[in-house]
C-alpha positions as CSV (number, residue, x, y, z in Angstrom):
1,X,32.3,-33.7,45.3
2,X,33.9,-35.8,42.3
3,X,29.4,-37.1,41.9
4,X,28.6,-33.4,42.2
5,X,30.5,-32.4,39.7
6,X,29.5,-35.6,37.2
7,X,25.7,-34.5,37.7
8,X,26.2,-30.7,36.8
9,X,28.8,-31.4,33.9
10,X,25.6,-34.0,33.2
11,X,22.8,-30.9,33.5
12,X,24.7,-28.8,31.3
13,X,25.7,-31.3,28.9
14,X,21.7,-31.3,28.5
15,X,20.7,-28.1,28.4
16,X,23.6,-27.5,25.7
17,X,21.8,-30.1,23.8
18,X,18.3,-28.8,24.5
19,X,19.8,-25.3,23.2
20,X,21.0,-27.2,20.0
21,X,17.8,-28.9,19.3
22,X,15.4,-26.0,19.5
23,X,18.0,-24.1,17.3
24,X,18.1,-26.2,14.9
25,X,14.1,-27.1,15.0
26,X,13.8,-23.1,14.6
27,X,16.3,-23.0,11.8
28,X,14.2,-25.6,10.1
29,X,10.9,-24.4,9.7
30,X,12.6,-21.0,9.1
31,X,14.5,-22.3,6.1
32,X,11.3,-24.2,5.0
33,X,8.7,-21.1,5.2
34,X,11.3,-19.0,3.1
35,X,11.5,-21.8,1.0
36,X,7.7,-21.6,0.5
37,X,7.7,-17.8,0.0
38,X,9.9,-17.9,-2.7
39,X,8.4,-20.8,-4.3
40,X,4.9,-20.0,-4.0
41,X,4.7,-16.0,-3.4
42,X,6.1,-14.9,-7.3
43,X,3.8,-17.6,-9.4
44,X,0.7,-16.6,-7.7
45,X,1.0,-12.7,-7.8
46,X,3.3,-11.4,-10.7
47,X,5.4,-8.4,-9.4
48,X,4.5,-6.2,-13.0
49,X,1.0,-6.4,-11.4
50,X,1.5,-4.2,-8.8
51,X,0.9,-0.7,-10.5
52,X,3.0,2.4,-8.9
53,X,0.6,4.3,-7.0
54,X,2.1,7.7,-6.1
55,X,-1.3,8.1,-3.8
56,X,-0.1,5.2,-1.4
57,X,4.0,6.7,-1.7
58,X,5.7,5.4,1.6
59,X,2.7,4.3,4.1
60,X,3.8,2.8,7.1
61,X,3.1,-1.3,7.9
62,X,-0.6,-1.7,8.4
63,X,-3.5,-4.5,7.7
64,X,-3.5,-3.9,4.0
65,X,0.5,-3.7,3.7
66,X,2.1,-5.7,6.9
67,X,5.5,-4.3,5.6
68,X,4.3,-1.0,4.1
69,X,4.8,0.8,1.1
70,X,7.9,1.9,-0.9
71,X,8.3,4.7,-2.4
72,X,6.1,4.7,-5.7
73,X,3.4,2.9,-3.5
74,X,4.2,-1.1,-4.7
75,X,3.8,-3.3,-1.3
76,X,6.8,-3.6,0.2
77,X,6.1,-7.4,1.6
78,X,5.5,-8.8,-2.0
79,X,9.0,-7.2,-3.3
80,X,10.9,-8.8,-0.4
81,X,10.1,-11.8,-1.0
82,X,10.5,-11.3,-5.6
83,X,14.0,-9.3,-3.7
84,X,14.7,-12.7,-1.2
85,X,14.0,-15.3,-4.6
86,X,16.7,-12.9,-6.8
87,X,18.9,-12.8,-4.2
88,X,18.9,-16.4,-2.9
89,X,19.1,-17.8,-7.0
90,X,22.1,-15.5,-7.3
91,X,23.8,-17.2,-3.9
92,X,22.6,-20.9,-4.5
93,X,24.2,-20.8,-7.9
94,X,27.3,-18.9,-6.6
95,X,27.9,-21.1,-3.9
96,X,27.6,-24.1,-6.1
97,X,30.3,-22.7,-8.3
98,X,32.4,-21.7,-5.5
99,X,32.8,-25.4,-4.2
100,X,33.1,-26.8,-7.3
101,X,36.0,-25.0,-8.2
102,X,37.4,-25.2,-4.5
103,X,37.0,-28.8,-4.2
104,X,38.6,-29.2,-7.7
105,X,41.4,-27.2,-6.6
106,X,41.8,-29.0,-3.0
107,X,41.7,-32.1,-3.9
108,X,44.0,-31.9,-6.9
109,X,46.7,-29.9,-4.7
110,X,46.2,-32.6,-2.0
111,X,46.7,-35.7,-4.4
112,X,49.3,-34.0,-6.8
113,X,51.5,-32.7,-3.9
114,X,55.2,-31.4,-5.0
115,X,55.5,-28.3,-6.9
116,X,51.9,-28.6,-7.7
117,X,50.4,-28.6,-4.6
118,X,52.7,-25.5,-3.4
119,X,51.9,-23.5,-6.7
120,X,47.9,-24.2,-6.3
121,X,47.7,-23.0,-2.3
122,X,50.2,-19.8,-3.2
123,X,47.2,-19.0,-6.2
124,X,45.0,-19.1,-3.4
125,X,47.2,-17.8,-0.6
126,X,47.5,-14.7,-3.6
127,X,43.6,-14.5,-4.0
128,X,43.0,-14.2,-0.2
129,X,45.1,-11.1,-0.1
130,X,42.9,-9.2,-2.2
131,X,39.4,-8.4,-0.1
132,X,36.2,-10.3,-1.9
133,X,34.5,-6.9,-2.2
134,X,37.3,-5.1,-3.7
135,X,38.2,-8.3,-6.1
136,X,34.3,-8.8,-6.9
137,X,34.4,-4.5,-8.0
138,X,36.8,-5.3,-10.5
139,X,35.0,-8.5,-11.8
140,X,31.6,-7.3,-12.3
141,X,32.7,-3.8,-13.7
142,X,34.0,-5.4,-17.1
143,X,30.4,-6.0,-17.5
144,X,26.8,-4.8,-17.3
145,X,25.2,-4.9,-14.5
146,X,23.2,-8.3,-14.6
147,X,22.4,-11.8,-12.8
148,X,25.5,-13.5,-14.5
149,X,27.9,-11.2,-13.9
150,X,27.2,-11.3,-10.1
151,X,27.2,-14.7,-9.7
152,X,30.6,-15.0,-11.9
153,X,31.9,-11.9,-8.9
154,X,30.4,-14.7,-6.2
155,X,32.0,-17.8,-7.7
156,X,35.7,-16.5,-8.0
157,X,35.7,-15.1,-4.7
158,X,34.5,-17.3,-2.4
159,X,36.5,-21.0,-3.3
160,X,39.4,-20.3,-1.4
161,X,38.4,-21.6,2.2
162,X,36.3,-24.3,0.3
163,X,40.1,-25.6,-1.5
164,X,41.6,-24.9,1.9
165,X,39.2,-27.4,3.7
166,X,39.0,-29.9,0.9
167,X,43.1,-30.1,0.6
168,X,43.3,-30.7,4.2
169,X,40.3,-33.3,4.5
170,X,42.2,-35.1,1.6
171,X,46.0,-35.0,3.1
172,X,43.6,-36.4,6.0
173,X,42.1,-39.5,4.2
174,X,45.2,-40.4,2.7
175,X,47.1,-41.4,5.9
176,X,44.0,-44.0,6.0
177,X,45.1,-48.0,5.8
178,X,42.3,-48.6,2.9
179,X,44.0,-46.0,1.3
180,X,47.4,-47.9,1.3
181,X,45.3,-51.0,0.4
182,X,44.2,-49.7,-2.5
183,X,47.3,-48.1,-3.9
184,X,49.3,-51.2,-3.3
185,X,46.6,-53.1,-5.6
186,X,47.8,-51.3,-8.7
187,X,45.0,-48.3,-8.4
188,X,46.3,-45.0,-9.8
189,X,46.5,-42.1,-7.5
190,X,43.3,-40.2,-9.4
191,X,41.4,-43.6,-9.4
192,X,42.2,-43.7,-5.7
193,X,40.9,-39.8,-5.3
194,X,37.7,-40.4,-7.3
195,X,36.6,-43.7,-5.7
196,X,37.5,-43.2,-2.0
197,X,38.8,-39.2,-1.1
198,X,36.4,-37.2,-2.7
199,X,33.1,-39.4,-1.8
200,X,35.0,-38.6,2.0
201,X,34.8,-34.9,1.7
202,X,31.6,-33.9,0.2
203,X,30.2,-34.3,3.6
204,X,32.5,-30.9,4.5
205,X,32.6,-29.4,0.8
206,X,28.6,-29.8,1.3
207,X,28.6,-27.9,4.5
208,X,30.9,-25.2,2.9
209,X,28.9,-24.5,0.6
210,X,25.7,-23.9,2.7
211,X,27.4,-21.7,4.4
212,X,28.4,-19.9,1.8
213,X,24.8,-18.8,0.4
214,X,24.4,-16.5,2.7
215,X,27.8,-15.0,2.1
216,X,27.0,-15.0,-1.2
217,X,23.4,-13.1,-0.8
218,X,25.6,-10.5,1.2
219,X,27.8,-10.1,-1.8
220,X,25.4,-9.5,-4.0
221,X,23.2,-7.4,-2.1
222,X,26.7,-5.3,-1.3
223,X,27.3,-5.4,-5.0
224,X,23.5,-4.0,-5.8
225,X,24.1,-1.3,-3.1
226,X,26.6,-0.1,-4.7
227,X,25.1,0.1,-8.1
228,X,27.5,-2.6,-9.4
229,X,25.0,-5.8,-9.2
230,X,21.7,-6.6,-10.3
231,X,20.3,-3.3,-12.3
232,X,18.4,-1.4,-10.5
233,X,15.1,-2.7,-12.1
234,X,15.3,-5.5,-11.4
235,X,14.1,-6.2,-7.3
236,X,16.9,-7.9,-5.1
237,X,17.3,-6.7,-1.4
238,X,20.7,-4.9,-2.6
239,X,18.4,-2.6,-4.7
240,X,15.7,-2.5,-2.1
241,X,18.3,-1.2,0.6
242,X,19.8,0.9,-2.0
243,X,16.8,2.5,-3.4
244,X,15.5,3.2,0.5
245,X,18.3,5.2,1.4
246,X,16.3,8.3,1.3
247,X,13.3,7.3,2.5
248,X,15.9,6.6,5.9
249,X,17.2,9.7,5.7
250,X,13.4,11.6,6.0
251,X,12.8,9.2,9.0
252,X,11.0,6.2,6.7
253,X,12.2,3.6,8.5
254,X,10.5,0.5,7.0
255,X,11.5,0.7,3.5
256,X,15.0,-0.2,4.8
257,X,14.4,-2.3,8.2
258,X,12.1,-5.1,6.4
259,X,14.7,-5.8,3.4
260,X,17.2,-6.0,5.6
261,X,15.2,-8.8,8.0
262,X,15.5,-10.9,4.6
263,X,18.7,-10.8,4.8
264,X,19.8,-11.2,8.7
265,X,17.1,-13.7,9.3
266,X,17.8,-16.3,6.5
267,X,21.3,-16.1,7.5
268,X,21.1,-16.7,10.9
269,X,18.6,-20.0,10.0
270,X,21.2,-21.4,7.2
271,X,23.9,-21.0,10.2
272,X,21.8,-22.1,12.5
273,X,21.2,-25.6,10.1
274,X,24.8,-25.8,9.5
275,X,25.8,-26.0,13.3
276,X,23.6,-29.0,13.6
277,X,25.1,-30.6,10.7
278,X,28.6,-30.4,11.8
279,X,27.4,-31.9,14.7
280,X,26.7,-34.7,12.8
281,X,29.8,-34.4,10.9
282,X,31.5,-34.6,14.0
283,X,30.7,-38.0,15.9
284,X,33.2,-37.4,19.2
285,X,31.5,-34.1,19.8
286,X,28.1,-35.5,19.8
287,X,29.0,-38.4,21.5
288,X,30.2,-35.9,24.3
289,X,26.7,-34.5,23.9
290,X,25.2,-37.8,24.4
291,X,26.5,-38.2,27.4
């Protein structure tokens, strides 16, 4: 019985890894062909180029247009992807703000400790109370609607769990013996967080901030939905949601399904990638996998 059991914990330790590998091999190429769209797409066909056309107003998906036609007759396919490159520029950006100030803050409440440490995690303790979407309203309404102010919305709201990680990764590494080694040979507590505790959690303030693109597209794209992003010009897949809402309502149903594929799809990829590398963050779990 005790063999029985070894060999099916064995077959599903497999198949569990199987799963993870094709995920991640899916998540891959997805991440790399949305990579190439956004890269390649804009240069080669300028979106001022495509003339508004009330004579091809809201045709469905066919040959000509695989995702149809909006509302002023512009292919739909060529502004998800100009709507995709806003929209992921606006996350990248945010998200690289986002852990730079949360790793800042973690690491500096981690190696400060005392009254500092306590003050910095009630800021952010007083910053997770507020909802992102209502504290990113108030931030981009003191200005006009625009790429900056979004990102600025993005950036202020979304560094708390990246401080949160970084704080605890660092209170981690300092229990370390190289750590005492190092402090008992006359290094300074911030030469001792520069050389050896923040080089040990970029690994996790990297994978924080993949995962926040996505959260940050989503913000943005709320934002833009609500009028209070991107202006309404200017094509992100906020505005093309937001500008389809009545071609929805008269039973136009691609004008609104295909914007939002650009959004689920690269989200579920970047997740997808980031699974796989905490698994590799995490050598006892795929050691267990190994097996």
């Amino acid at each position: 019985m005790a063999d029985l059991a070894w060999k099916s914990q064995g077959r599903t330790r497999r198949s569990t890894r199987t799963v993870r590998v094709a995920v991640s091999t899916v998540s891959t190429v997805t991440v790399a062909a949305v990579a190439l769209a956004v890269l390649l797409v804009p240069p080669l066909v300028q979106l001022d180029q495509q003339a508004v056309d009330l004579s091809m107003k809201l045709r469905p998906p066919s040959l000509a247009h695989p995702f149809g036609t909006d509302d002023v007759g512009r292919d739909l396919l060529l502004r998800c992807v100009y709507g995709l490159r806003v929209s992921l520029l606006v996350g990248l950006v945010a998200a690289l703000a986002a852990t730079v100030i949360g790793t800042v803050v973690g690491a500096a409440a981690a190696v400060s400790g005392g009254w500092t440490d306590r003050a910095l995690m009630r800021l952010v303790d007083t910053f997770s109370s507020v909802p992102h979407l209502l504290l990113g309203i108030f931030v981009v309404a003191m200005f006009r609607p625009g790429v900056w102010p979004v990102i600025v919305s993005v950036a202020l709201t979304h560094w708390l769990s990246t401080a949160r990680i970084v704080r605890s990764e660092v209170l981690s590494l300092r229990s370390r013996p190289y750590i005492d080694a190092a402090i008992s040979g006359g290094a300074t507590r911030w030469r001792v967080a520069a050389r050896h505790l923040l080089p040990g959690v970029l690994p996790q303030a990297g994978l924080a901030a993949v995962l926040m693109v996505p959260h940050a597209m989503w913000h943005e794209s709320a934002l833009s939905f609500l009028g209070l992003g991107l202006p309404t010009h200017q094509a992100s897949l906020g505005n093309l949601v937001q500008s389809a809402r009545g071609s929805l309502l008269a039973g136009d149903w691609w004008p609104t399904l295909f914007p939002g594929l650009f959004l689920i799809i690269p989200t579920l990829a970047v997740a997808g990638l980031a699974g796989a590398w905490r698994e590799r963050l995490n050598p006892r779990r795929r050691s267990e996998l190994m097996l």
